[in-house]
C-alpha positions as a printed Julia matrix, in Angstrom:
69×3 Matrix{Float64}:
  0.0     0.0     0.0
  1.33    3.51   -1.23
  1.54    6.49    1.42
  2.0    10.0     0.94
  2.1    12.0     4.04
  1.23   15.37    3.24
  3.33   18.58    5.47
  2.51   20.89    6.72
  1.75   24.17    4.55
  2.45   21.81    1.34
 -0.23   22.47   -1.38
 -1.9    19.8    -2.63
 -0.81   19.46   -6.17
  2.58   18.71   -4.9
  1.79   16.18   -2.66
 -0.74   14.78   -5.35
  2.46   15.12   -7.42
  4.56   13.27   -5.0
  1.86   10.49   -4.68
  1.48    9.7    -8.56
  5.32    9.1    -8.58
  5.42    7.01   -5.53
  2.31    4.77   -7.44
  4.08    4.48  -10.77
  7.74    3.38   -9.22
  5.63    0.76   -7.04
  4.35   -1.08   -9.79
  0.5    -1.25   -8.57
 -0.7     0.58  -12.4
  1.15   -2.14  -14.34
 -0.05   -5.14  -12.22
 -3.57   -3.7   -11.91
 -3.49   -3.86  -16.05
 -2.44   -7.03  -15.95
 -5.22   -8.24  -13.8
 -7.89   -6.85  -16.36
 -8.25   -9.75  -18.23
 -7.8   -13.17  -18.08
 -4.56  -14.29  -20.01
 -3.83  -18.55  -20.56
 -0.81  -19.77  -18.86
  0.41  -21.0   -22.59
  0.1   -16.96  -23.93
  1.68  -15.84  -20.15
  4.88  -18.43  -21.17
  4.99  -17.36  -25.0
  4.94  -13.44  -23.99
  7.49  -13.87  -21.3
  9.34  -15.9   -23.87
  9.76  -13.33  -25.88
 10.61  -10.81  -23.61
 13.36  -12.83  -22.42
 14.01  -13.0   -26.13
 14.11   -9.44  -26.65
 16.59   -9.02  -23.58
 19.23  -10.82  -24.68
 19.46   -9.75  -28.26
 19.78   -6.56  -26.88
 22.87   -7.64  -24.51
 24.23   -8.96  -27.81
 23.75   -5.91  -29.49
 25.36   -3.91  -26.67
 28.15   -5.99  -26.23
 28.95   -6.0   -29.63
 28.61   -2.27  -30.41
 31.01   -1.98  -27.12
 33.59   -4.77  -28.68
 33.65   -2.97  -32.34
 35.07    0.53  -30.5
């Protein structure tokens, strides 16, 4: 559960501000879009598939950029 604790004297926006950070660095939007719908555990293991995918060609991209200079 996310807290702000507003001080004293500090407008609203701010602290409004402050809490809308604190929500999107916990995580709590991106599971609460995940929950939505349902998703099969066969299309959960083929989309984490290819994000696993997608990190390591990048690695190999990076580490070969960083070899070539």
């Amino acid at each position: 559960m996310v807290q702000v604790i507003v001080k004293p004297g500090e407008p609203i926006d701010v602290a409004l501000k402050r809490f809308k950070k604190t929500v999107m660095n916990s995580g709590i939007t991106k599971e609460a879009r995940m929950h939505e719908r349902y998703e099969k555990p066969s299309d959960r293991k083929r989309r984490e598939l290819k994000a696993a995918i997608r990190k390591f060609r990048r690695a190999r991209e990076k580490a070969a950029a960083r070899d070539r200079s």
